[in-house]
Each structure stands twice: as structure tokens, then as C-alpha cells.
N, C-alpha and C positions, 0 to 999 in steps of 0.2 A: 958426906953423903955416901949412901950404901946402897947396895941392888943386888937382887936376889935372881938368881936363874935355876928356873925348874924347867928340870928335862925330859922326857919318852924317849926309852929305848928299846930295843927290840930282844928278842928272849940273848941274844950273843952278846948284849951292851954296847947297839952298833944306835947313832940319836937318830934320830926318827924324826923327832921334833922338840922346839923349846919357846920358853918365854921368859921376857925379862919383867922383874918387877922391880917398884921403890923397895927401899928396904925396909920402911916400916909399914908396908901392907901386908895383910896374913898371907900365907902359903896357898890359902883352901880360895882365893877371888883368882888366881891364877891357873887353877884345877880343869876347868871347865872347856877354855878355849884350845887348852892343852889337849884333851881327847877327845873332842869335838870331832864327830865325823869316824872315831878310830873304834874297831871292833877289834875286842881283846877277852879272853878267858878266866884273868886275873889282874890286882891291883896290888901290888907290894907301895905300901906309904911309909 
């Protein structure tokens, strides 16, 4: 079994916030509720 953790961090690399996924779900289903809510300038993926 495997799990993926996508993370938001702040322009210093300080986390902000995260999510856990299954490992075999895409990256981009986990995108959404990660920046939900967050006003940002830029997107580095």
C-alpha cells in the first residue's frame, strides 16, 4: 500500500496546508481541496 502527500507552502517553504492520498489516485483529484479558500499570485506544479 502507498500514499501520496501533496503539500501548500508559503513563498519561505513554511506548509500552509496538506493532503493525503491513496497512491494510486492522480495528483490533479487532490489539487482542489488543497487550495480551496487560498488566494495566491502563482502556481508552481
Amino acid at each position: 500500500m502507498t500514499s501520496k502527500i501533496l503539500a501548500l507552502t508559503d513563498a519561505l517553504g513554511n506548509l500552509v496546508r496538506f493532503v493525503l492520498l491513496p497512491g494510486q489516485r492522480n495528483d490533479i483529484t487532490g489539487v482542489a481541496p488543497l487550495i480551496k479558500g487560498v488566494e495566491f499570485d502563482g502556481l508552481i506544479a
